[in-house]
C-alpha positions as YAML, in Angstrom:
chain: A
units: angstrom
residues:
- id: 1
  name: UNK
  ca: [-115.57, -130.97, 97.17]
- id: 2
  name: UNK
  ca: [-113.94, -131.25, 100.73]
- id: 3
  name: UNK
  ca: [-112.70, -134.36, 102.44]
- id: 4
  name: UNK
  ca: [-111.55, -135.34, 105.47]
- id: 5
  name: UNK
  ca: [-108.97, -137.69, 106.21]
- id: 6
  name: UNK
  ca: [-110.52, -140.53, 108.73]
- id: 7
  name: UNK
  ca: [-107.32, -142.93, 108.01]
- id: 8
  name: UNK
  ca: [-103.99, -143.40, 106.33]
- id: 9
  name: UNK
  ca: [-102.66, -146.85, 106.05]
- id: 10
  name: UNK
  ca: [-100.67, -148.75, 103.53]
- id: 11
  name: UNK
  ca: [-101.88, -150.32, 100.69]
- id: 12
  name: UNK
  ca: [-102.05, -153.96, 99.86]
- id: 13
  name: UNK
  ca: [-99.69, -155.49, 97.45]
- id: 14
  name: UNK
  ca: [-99.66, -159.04, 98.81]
- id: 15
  name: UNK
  ca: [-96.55, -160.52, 96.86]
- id: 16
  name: UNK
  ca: [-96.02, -158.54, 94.30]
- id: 17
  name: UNK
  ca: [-92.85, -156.83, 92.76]
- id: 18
  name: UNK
  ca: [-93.06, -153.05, 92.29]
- id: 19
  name: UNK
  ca: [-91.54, -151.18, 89.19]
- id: 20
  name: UNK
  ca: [-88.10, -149.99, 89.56]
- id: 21
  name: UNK
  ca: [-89.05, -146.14, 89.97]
- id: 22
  name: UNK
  ca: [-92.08, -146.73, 92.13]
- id: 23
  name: UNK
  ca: [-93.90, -144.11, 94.28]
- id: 24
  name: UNK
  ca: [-94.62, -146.01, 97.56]
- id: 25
  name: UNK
  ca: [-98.95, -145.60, 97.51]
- id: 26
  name: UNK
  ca: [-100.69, -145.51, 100.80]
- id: 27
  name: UNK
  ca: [-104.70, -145.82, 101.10]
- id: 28
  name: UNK
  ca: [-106.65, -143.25, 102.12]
- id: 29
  name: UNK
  ca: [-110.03, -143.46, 103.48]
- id: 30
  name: UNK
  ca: [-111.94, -140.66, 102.95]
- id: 31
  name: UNK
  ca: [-115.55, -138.68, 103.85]
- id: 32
  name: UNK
  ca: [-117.30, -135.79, 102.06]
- id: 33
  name: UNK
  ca: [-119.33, -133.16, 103.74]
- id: 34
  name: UNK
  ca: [-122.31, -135.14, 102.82]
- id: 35
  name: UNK
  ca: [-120.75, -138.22, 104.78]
- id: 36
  name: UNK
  ca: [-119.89, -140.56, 101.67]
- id: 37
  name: UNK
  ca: [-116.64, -142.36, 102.10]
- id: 38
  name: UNK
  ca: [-114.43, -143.41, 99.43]
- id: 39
  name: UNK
  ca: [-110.63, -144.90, 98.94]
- id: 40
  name: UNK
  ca: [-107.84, -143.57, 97.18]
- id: 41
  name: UNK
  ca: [-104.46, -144.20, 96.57]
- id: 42
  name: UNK
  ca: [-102.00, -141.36, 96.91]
- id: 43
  name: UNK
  ca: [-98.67, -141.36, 97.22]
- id: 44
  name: UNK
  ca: [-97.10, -141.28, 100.39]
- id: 45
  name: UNK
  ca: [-94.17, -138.77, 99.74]
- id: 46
  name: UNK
  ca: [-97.08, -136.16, 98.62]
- id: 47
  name: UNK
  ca: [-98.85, -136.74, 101.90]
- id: 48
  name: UNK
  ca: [-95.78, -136.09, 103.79]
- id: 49
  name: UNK
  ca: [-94.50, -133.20, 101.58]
- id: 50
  name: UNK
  ca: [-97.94, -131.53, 102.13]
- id: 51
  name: UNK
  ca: [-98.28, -132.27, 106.10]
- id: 52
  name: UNK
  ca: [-101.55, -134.27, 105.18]
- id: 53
  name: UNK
  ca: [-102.93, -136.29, 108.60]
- id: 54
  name: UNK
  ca: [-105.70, -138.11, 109.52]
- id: 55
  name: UNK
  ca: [-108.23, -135.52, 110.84]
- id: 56
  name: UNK
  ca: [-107.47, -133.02, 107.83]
- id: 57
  name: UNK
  ca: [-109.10, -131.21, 105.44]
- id: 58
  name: UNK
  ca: [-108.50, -132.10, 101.66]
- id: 59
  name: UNK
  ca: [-109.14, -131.41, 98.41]
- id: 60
  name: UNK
  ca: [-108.31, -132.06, 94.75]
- id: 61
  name: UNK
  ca: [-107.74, -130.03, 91.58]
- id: 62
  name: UNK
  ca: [-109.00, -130.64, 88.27]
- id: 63
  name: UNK
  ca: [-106.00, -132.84, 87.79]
- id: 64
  name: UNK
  ca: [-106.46, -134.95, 90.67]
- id: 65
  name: UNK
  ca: [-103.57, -133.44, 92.74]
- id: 66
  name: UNK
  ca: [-104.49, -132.86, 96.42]
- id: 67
  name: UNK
  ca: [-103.50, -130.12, 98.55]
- id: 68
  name: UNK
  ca: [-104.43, -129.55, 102.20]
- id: 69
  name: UNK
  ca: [-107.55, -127.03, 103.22]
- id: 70
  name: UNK
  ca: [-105.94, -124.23, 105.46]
...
């Protein structure tokens, strides 16, 4: 299934201390082609390695990776 990216923003740790080797997460708000929306956290260096913006095309594999629709 496709999904478009309607917004990228960071996600909410309040006070908490993150792990020595942790992957900075951002949240991603998300809408199918049948108009459901849904949030997911993906890390931010994979967003930015793939070009992945708000007003994009997504989609994941069977391991949950995403990649961009071209």
């Amino acid at each position: 299934m496709k999904y478009i990216v309607k917004r990228i923003q960071e996600a909410d740790y309040g006070c908490e201390e993150r792990p020595e080797r942790y992957q900075f997460q951002v949240l991603l708000r998300l809408r199918d082609e049948t108009g459901q929306e849904i949030d997911m956290e993906v890390a931010d260096a994979e967003l930015l390695a793939k070009d992945i913006n708000e007003g994009d095309w997504i989609f994941f594999d069977k391991d949950n990776k995403i990649f961009k629709v071209e």
